[in-house]
Structure formats: C-alpha cells, structure tokens
Backbone as a chain_set.jsonl record, in Angstrom:
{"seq": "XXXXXXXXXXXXXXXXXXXXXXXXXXXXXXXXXXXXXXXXXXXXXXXXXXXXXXXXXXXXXXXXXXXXXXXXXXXXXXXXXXXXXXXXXXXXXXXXXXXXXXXXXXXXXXXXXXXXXXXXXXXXXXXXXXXXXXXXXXXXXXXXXXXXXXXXXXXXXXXXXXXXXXXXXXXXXXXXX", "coords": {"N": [[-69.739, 76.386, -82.651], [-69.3, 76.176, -85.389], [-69.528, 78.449, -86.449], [-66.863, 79.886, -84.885], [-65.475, 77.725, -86.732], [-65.816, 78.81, -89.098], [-65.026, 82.025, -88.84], [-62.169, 81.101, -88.343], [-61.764, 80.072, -91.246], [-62.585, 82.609, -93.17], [-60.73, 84.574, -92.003], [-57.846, 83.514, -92.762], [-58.816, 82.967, -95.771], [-58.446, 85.304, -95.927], [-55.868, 86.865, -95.367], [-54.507, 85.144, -96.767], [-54.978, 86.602, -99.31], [-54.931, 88.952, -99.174], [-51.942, 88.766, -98.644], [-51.334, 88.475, -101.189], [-52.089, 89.774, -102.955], [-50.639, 92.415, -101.956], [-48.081, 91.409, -102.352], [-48.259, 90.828, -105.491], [-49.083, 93.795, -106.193], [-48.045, 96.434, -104.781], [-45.424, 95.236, -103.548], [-44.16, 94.488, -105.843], [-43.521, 96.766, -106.974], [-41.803, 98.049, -105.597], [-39.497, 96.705, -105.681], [-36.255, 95.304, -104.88], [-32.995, 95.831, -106.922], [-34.372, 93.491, -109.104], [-35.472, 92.642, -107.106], [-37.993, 90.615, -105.034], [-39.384, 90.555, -101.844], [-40.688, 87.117, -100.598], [-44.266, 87.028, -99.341], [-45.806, 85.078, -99.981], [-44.713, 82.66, -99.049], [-44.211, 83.371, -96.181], [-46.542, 83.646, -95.188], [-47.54, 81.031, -95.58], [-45.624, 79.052, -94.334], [-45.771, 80.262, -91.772], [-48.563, 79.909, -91.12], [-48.421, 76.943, -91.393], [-46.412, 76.128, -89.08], [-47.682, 77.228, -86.999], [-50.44, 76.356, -86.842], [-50.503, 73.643, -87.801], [-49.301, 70.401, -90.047], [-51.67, 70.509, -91.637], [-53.453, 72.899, -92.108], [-51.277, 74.01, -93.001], [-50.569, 73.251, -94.889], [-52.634, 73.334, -96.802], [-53.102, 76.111, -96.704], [-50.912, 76.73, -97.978], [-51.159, 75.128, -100.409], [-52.9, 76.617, -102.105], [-51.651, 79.187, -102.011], [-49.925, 78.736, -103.59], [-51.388, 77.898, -105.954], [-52.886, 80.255, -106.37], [-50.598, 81.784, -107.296], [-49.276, 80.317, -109.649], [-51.584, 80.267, -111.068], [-51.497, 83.079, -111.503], [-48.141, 83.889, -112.529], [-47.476, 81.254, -113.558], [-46.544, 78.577, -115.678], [-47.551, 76.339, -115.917], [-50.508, 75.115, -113.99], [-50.157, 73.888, -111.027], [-47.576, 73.784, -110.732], [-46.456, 75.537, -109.054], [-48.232, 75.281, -106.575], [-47.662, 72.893, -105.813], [-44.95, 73.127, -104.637], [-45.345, 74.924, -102.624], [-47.271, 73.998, -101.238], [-45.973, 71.825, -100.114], [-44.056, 72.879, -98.153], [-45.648, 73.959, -96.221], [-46.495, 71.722, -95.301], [-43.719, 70.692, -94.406], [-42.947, 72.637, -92.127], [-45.274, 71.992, -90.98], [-44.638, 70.241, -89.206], [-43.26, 71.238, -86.932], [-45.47, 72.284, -85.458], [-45.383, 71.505, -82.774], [-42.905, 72.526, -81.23], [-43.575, 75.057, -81.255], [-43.826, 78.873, -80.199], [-45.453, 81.59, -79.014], [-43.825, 82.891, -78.235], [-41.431, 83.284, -78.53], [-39.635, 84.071, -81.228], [-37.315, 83.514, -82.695], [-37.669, 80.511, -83.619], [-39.753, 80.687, -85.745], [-38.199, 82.914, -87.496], [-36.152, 81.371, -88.69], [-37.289, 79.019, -89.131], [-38.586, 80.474, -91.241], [-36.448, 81.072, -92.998], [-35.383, 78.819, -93.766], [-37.258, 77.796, -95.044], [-37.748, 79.493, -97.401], [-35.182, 79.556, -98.611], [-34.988, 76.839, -99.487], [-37.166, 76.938, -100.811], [-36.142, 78.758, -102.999], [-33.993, 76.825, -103.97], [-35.409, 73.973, -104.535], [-36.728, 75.518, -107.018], [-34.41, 76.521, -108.868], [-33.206, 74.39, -109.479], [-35.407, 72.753, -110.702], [-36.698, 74.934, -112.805], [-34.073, 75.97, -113.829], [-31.6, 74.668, -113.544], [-32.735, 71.992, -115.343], [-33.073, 73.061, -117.651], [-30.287, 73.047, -118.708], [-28.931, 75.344, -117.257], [-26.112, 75.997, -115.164], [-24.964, 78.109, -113.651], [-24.663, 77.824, -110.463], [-23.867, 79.286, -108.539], [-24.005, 81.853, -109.111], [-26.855, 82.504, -109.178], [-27.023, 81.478, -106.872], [-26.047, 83.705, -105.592], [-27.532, 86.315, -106.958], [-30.025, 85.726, -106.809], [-30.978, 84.16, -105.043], [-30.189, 84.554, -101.933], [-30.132, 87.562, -101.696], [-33.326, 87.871, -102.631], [-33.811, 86.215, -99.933], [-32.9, 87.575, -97.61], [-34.34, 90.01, -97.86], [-37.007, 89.056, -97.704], [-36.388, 88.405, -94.927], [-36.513, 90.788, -93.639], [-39.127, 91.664, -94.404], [-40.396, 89.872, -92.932], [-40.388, 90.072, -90.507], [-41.68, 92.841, -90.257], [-44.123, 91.25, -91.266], [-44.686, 88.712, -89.758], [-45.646, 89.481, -86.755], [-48.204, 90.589, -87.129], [-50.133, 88.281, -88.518], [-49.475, 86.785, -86.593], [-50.581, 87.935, -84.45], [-53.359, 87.985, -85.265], [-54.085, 84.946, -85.304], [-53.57, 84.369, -82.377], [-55.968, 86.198, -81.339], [-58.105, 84.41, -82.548], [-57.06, 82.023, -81.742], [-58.077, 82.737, -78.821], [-60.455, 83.255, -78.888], [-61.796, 80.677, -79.483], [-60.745, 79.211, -77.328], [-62.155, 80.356, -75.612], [-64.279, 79.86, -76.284], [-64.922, 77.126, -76.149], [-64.738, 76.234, -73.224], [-67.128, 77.045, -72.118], [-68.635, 74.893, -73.018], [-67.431, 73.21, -70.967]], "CA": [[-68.472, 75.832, -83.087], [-69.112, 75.999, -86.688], [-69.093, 79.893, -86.41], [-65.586, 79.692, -85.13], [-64.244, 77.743, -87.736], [-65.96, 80.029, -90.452], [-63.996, 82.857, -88.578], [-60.881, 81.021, -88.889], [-61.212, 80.32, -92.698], [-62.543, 83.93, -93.244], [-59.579, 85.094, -91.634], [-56.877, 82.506, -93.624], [-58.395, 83.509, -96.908], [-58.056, 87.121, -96.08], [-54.359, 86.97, -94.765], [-53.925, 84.864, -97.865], [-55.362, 87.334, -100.685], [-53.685, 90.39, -98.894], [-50.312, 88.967, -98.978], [-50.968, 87.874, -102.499], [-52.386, 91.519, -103.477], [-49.517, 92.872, -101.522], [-46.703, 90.753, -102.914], [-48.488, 91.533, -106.812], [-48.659, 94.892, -106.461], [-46.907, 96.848, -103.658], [-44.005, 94.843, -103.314], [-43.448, 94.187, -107.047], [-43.455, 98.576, -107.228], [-40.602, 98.146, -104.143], [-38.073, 95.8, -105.865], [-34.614, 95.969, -105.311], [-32.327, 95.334, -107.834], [-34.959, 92.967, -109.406], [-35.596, 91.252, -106.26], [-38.773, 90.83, -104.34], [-40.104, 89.65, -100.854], [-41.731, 86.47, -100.812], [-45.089, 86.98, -98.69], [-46.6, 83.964, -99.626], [-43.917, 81.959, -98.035], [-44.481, 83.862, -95.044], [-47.806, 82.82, -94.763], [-47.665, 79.62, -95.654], [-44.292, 78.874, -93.186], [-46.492, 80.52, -90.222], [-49.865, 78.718, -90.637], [-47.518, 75.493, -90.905], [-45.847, 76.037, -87.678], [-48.98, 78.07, -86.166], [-51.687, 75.677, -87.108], [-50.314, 72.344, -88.088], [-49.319, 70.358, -91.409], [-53.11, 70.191, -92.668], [-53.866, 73.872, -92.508], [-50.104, 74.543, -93.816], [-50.583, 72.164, -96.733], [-54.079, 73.977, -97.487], [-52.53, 76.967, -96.963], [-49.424, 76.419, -99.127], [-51.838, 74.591, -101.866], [-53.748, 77.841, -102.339], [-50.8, 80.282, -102.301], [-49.192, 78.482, -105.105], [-53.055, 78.169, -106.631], [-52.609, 81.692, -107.027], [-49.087, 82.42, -108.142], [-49.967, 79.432, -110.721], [-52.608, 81.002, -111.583], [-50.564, 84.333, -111.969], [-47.217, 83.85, -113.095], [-46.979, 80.152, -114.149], [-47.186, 78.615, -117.212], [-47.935, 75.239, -115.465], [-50.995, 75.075, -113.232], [-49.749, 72.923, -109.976], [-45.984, 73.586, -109.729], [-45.835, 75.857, -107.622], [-49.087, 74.86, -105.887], [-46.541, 71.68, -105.254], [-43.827, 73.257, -104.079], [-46.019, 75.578, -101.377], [-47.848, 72.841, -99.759], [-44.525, 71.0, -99.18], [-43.404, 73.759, -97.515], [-46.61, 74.352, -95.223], [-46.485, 70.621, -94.594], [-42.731, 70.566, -93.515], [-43.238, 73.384, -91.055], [-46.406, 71.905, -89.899], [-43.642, 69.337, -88.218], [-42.431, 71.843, -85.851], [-45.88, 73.023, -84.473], [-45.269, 71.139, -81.127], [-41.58, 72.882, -81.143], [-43.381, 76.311, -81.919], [-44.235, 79.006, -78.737], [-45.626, 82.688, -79.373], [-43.287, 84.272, -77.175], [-40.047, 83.189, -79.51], [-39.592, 84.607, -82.64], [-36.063, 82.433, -83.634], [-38.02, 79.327, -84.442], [-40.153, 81.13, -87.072], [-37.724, 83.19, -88.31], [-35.559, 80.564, -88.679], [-38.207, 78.055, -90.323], [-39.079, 80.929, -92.675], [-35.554, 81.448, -93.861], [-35.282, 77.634, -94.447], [-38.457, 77.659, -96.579], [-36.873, 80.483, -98.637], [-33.522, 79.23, -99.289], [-35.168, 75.75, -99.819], [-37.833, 77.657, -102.328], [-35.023, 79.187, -103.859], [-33.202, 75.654, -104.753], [-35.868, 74.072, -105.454], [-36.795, 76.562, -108.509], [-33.182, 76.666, -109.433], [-33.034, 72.697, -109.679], [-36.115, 72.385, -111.88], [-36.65, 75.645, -113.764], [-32.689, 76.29, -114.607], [-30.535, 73.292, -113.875], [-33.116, 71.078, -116.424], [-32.636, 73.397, -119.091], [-28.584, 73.615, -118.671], [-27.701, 76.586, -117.109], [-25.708, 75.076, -114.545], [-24.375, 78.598, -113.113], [-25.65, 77.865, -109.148], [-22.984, 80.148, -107.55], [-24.607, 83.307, -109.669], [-28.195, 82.577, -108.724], [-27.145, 81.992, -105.327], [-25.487, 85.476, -105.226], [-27.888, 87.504, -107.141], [-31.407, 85.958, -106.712], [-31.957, 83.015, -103.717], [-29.432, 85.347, -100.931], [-30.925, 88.905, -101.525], [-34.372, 87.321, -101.902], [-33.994, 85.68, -98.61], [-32.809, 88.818, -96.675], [-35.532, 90.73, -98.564], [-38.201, 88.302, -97.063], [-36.89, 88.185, -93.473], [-36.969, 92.337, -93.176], [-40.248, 91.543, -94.297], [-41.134, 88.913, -91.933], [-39.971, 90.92, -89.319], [-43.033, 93.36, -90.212], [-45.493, 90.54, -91.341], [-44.921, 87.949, -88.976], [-46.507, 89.753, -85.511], [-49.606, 90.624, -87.666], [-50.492, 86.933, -88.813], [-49.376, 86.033, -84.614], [-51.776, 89.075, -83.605], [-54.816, 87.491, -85.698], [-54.178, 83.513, -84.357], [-53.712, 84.883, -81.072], [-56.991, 86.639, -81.116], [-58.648, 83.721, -83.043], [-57.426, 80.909, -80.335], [-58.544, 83.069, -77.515], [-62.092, 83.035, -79.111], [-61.757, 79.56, -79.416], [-60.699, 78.615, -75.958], [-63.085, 80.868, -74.649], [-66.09, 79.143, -76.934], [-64.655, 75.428, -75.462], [-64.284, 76.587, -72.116], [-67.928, 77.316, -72.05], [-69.18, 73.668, -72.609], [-66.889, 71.97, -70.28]], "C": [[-68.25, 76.066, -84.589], [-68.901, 77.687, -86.966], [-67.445, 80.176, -86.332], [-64.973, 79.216, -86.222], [-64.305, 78.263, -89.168], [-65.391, 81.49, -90.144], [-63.047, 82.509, -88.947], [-60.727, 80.561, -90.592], [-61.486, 81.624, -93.423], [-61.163, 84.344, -93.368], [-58.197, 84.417, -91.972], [-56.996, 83.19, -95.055], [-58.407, 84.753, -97.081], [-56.73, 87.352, -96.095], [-54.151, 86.54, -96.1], [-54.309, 86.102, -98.977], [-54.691, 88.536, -100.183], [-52.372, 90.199, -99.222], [-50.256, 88.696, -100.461], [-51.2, 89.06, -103.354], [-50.895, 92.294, -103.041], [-48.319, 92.155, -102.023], [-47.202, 91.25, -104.828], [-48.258, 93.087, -107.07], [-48.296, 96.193, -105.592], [-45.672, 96.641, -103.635], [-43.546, 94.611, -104.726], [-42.758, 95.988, -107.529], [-41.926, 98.761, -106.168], [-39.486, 97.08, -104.413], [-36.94, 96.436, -105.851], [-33.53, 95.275, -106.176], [-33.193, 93.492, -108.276], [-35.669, 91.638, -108.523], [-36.872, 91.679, -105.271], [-38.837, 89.92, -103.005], [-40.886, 88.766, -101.451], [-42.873, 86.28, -99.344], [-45.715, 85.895, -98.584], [-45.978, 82.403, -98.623], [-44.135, 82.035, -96.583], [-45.495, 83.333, -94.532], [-47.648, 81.936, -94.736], [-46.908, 78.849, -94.564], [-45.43, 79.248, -91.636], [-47.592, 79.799, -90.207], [-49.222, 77.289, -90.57], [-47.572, 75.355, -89.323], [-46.493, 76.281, -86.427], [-50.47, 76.205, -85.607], [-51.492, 74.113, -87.392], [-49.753, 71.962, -89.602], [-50.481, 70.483, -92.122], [-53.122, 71.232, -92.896], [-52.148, 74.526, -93.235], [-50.024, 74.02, -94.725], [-51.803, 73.073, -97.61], [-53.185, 75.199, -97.801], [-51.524, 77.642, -97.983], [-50.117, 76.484, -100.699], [-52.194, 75.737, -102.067], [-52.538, 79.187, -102.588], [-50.167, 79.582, -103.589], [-50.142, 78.361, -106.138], [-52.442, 79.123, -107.337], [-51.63, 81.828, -107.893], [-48.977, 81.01, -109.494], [-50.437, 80.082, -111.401], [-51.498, 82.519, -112.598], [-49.411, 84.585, -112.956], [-46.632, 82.367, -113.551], [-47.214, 80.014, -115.176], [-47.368, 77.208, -117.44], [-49.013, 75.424, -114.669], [-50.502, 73.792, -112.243], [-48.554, 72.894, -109.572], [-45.19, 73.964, -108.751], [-46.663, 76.097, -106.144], [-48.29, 73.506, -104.75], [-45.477, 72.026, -103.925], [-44.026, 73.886, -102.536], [-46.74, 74.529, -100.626], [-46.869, 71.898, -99.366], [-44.276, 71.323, -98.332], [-44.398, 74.137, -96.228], [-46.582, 73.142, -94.595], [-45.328, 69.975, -93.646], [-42.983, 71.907, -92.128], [-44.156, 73.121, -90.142], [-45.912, 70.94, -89.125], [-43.163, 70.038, -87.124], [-43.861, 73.045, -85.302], [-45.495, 72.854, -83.117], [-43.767, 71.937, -80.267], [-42.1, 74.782, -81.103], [-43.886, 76.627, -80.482], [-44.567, 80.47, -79.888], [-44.711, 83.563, -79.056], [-41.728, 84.291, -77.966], [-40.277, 83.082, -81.012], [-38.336, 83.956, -83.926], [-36.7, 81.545, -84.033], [-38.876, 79.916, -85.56], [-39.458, 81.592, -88.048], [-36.473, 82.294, -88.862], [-36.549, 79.607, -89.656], [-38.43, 78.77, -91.746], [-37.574, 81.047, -94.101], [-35.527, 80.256, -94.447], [-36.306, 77.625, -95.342], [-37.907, 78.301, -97.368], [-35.913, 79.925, -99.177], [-34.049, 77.567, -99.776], [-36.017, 75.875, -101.431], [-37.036, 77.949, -103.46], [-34.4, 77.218, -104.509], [-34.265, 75.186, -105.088], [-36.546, 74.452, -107.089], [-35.562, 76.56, -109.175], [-33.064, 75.275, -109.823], [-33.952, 72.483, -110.791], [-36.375, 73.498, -112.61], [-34.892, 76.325, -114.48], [-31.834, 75.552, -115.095], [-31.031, 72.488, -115.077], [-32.896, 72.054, -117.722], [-31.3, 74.141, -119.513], [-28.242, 74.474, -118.244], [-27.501, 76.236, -115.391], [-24.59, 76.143, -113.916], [-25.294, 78.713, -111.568], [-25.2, 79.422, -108.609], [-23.914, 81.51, -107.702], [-26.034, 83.08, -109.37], [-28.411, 82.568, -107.478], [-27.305, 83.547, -104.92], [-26.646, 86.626, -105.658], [-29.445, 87.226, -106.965], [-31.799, 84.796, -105.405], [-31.48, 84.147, -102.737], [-30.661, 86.953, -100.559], [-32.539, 88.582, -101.774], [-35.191, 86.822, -100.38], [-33.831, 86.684, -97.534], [-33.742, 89.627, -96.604], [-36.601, 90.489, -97.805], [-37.802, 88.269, -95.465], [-36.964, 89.761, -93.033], [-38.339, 91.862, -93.4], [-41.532, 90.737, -93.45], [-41.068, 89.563, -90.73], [-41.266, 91.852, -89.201], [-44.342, 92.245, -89.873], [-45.723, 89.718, -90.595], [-46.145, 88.218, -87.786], [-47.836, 89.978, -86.322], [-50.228, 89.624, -87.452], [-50.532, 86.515, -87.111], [-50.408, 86.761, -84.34], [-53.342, 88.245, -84.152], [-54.911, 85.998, -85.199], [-54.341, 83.704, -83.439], [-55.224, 85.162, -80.76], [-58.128, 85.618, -81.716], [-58.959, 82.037, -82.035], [-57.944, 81.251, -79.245], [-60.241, 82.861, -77.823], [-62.468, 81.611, -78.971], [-61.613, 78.896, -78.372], [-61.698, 79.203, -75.027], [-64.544, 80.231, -74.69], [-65.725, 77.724, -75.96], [-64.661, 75.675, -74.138], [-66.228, 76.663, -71.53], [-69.197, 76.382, -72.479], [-68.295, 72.746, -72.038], [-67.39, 72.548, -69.017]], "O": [[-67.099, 76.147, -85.019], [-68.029, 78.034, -87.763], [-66.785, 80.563, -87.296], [-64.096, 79.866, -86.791], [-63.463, 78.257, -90.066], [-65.257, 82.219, -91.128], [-62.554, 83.164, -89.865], [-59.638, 80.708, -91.146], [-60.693, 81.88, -94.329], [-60.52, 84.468, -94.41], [-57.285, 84.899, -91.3], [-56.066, 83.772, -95.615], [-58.385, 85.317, -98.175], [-56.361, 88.154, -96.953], [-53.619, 87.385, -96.82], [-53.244, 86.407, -99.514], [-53.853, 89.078, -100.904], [-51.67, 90.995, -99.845], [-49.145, 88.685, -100.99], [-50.537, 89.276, -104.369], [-50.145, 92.698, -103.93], [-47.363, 92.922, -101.914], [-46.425, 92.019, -105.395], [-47.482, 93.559, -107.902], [-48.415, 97.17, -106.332], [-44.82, 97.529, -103.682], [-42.32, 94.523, -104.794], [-41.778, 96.24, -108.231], [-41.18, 99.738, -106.243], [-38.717, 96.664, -103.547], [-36.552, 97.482, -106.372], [-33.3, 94.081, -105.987], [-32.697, 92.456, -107.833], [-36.102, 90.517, -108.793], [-36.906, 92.798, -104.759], [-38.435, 88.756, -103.012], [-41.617, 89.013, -102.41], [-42.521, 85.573, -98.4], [-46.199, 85.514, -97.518], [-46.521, 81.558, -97.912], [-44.232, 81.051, -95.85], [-45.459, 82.614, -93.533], [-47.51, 81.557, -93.573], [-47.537, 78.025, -93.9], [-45.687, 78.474, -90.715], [-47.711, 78.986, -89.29], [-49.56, 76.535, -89.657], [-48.362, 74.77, -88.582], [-46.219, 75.888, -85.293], [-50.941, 75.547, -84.679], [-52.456, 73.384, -87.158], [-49.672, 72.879, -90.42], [-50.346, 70.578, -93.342], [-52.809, 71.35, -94.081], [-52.137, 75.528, -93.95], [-49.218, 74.419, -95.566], [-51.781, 73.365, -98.806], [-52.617, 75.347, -98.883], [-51.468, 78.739, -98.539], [-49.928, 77.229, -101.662], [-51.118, 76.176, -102.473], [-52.774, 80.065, -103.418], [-50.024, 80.27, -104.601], [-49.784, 78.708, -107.264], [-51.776, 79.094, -108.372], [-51.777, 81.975, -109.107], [-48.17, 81.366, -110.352], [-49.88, 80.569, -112.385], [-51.073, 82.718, -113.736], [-49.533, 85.275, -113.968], [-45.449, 82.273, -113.88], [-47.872, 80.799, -115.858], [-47.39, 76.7, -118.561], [-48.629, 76.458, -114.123], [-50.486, 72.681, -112.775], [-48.165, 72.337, -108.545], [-44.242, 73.58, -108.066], [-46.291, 76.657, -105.113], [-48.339, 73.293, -103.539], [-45.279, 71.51, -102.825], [-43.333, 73.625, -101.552], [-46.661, 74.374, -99.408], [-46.973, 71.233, -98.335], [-44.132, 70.533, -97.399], [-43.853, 74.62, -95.235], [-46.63, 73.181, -93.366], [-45.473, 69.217, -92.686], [-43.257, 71.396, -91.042], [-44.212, 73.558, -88.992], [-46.666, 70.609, -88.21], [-42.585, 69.358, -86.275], [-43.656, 74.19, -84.897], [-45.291, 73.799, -82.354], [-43.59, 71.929, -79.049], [-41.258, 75.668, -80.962], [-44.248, 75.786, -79.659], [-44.191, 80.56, -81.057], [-44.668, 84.736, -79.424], [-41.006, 85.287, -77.929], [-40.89, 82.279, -81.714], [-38.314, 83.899, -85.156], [-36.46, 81.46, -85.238], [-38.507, 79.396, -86.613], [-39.607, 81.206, -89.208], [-35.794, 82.93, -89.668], [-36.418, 79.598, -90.879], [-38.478, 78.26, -92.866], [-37.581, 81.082, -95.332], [-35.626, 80.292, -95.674], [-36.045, 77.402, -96.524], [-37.427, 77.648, -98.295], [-35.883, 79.839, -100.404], [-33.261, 77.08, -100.586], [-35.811, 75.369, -102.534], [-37.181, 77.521, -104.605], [-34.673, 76.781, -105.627], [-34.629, 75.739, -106.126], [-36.741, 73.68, -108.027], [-35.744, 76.611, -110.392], [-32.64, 75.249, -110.978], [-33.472, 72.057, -111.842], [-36.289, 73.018, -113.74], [-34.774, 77.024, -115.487], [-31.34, 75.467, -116.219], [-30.181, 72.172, -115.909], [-32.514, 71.55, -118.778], [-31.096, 75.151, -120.186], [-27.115, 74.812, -118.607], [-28.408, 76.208, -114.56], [-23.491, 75.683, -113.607], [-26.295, 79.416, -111.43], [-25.919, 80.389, -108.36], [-24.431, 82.115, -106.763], [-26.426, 84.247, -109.34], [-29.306, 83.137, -106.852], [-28.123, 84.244, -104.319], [-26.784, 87.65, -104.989], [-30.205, 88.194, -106.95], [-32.941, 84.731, -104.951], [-32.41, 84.934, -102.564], [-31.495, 87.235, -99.699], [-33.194, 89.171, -100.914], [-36.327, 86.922, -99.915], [-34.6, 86.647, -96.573], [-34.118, 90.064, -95.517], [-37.197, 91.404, -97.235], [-38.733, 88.122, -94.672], [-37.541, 89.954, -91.963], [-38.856, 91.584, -92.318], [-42.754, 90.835, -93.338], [-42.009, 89.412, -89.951], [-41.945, 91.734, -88.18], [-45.143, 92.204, -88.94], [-46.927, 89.563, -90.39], [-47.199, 87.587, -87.715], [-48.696, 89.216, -85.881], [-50.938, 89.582, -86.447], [-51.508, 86.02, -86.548], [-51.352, 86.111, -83.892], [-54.263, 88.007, -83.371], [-55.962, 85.782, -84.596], [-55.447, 83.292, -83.089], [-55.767, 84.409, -79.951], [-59.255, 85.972, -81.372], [-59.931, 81.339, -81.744], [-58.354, 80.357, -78.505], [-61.051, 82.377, -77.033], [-63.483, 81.356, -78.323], [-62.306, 77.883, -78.279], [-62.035, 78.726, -73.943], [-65.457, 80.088, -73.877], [-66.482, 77.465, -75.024], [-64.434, 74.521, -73.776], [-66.434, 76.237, -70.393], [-70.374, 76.736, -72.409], [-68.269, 71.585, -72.449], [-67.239, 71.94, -67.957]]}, "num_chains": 1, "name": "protein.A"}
C-alpha cells in the first residue's frame, strides 16, 4: 500500500515540475501577443476534481510554491490563490466522470477567469488602475482561450496517468478483500 501511494506522489510531483518547466520555458518561447497558457492551473483544477480538495489544495499549494518562488516578489500569494482553486474544484469530485470532458473543461475555464480577477483585484485595482474592461480584453479573455487549447492537449495526459494509477490501485485493494 505504501508503494502505491509513493507512485502516486512520484507521479503528482512529476506532472507538477513538467508543467512548471513547460509553462517557464516552452510556453513562455510560444506567447501570443504577450499572452501565455496557464499549465499550472490545469493541473491544479484536474487533481481538484480528479483526486479531491486535499490533494487539490496540496497540489495548488505547491504550484504557486513555485511560481512564488519564480516570479513573485511575495512568497505565499500565489501559493494562496492556487490552493483555493484546487480546493474549490475538489467540491465537484463526486460531480466529476472520466468519460465527460465539459465538467473539466468547464471547471478549468472558471479557475482561469476567476485567477484572472483575482490578480486584477489585488495586484492592479489596489494600486489604482481601475481600467477592468482593458485587462479583461487584452490579458484575462485571450489568456483563458490560450489555456483551454491547451487543456484540450494537457488534460487526456494527466486523465491517462490517474487512470493508470487507480487501476493499480484497485487492482492492489482487490487483492486483500
């Protein structure tokens, strides 16, 4: 049993450091008009909905770790803002199925566009610039479109590795009952 669940955090902080390698430097080389996919959303939104609020809060905490780490100039704010976001999604595992792809992509856009205001509320609105309309238009919108072409790729991956992770798992439990 304890094997399993050192597979499944193996395989969490791999998914996590790829999309976080891949969103640093891949996708920052592939911007369009100064706008990138957000991968870590992605993740974080699917282990939510996949796995529950605990491993979408961990999950979350650790992707904003990073990008903290990276591009903040706070450690924790946007550690904050990502485990919110893993913890609201982890509300709609019991709602989630493998075989439908609208409730994810659907949860992920809401994380995005929610990501997006949030950041606009406390890094713009507090220091007056109090144009929403233009941040809608040129950086939450094409952000958010940005990220669901990209979910569209990254999603089945992340499903392909749970998938293959619960089958090990039901097969290990299956084998003391």
């Amino acid at each position: 049993m304890k094997v399993l669940k050192l597979k499944r955090v193996v395989a969490t902080v791999l998914i996590l450091l790829a999309a976080y390698l891949l969103q640093c430097t891949i996708f920052s080389k592939l911007e369009l008009a100064g706008i990138k996919p957000n991968l870590m959303i992605i993740v974080t939104s699917s282990f939510g909905f996949m796995r529950g609020s605990r491993e979408g809060m961990l999950v979350g905490f650790f992707s904003g770790l990073l990008i903290d780490i990276q591009f903040g100039n706070m450690i924790g704010f946007y550690a904050l803002i990502y485990l919110l976001i893993g913890f609201i999604n982890g509300f709609f595992e019991q709602m989630y199925y493998d075989e439908d792809i609208k409730l994810p992509l659907f949860l992920i856009i809401l994380s995005e566009f929610i990501y997006g205001l949030v950041i606009y509320l406390l890094m713009f609105m507090l220091q007056s610039d109090f144009d929403f309309l233009f941040y809608l238009n040129s950086i939450i919108v094409p952000e958010l479109i940005y990220t669901i072409v990209v979910t569209i790729i990254v999603y089945p991956l992340i499903l392909l590795v749970n998938n293959k992770l619960e089958a090990e798992e039901k097969r290990s439990a299956s084998k003391f009952v």
